[in-house]
C-alpha positions as CSV (number, residue, x, y, z in Angstrom):
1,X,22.5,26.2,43.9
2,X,23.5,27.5,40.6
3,X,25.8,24.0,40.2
4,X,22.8,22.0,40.4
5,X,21.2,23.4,37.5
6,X,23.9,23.2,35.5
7,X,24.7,19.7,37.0
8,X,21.2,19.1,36.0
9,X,21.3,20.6,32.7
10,X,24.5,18.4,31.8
11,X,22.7,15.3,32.4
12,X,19.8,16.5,30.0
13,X,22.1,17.4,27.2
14,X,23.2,14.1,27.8
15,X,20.1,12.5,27.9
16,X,18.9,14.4,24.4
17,X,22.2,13.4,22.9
18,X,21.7,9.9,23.8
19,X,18.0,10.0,22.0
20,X,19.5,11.7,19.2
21,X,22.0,8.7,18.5
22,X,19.2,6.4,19.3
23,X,17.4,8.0,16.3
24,X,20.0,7.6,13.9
25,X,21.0,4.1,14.9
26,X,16.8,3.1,14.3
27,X,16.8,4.8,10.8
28,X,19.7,3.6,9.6
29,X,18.3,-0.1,10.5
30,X,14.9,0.5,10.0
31,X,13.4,0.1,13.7
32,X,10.8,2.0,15.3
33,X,11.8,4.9,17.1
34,X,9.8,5.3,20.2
35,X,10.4,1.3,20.8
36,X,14.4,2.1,21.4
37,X,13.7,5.5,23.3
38,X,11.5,3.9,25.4
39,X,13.9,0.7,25.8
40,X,16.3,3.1,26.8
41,X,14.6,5.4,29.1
42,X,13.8,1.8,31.5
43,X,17.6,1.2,31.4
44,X,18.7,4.8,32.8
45,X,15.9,4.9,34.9
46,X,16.2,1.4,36.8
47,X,19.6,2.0,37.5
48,X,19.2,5.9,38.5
49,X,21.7,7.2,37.2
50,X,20.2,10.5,36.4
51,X,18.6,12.4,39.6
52,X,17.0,15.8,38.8
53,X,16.1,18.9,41.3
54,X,12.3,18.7,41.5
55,X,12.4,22.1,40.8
56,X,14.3,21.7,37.6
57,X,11.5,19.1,36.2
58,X,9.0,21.3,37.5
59,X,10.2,24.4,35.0
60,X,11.6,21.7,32.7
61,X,7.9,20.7,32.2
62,X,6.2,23.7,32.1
63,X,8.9,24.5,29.6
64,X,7.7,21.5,27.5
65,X,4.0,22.1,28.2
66,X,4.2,25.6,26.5
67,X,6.4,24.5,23.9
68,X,3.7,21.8,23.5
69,X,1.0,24.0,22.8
70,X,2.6,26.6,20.8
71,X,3.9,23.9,18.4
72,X,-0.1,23.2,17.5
73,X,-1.1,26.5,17.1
């Protein structure tokens, strides 16, 4: 159990280091961000490569949800 979170939590670092690079590479040539990300995000998901623990993107979105909010109050 506990290797499938940090299974899962290897392929999100991996994941955030991927869009990390991806912002680089589209400030250094000028490109919109969220065009790349997005271009990206249909390349790992139609080959699957990544497969999360529904539990995992069930706390990993509530996670997000509240970060979310606090971020706009």
């Amino acid at each position: 159990m506990a290797l499938d979170y940090l299974a899962s939590l290897s392929w999100l670092s991996l994941l955030l280091l991927l869009g990390v690079i991806i912002s680089i590479i589209a400030k250094r040539f000028n490109l919109p961000k969220l065009l790349l990300l997005i271009l990206i995000g249909v390349g790992v998901g139609a080959f699957s490569i990544f497969e999360f623990n529904p539990e995992f993107l069930t706390g990993f979105g509530l996670f997000a949800l509240i970060m979310i909010i606090f971020d706009v109050t």
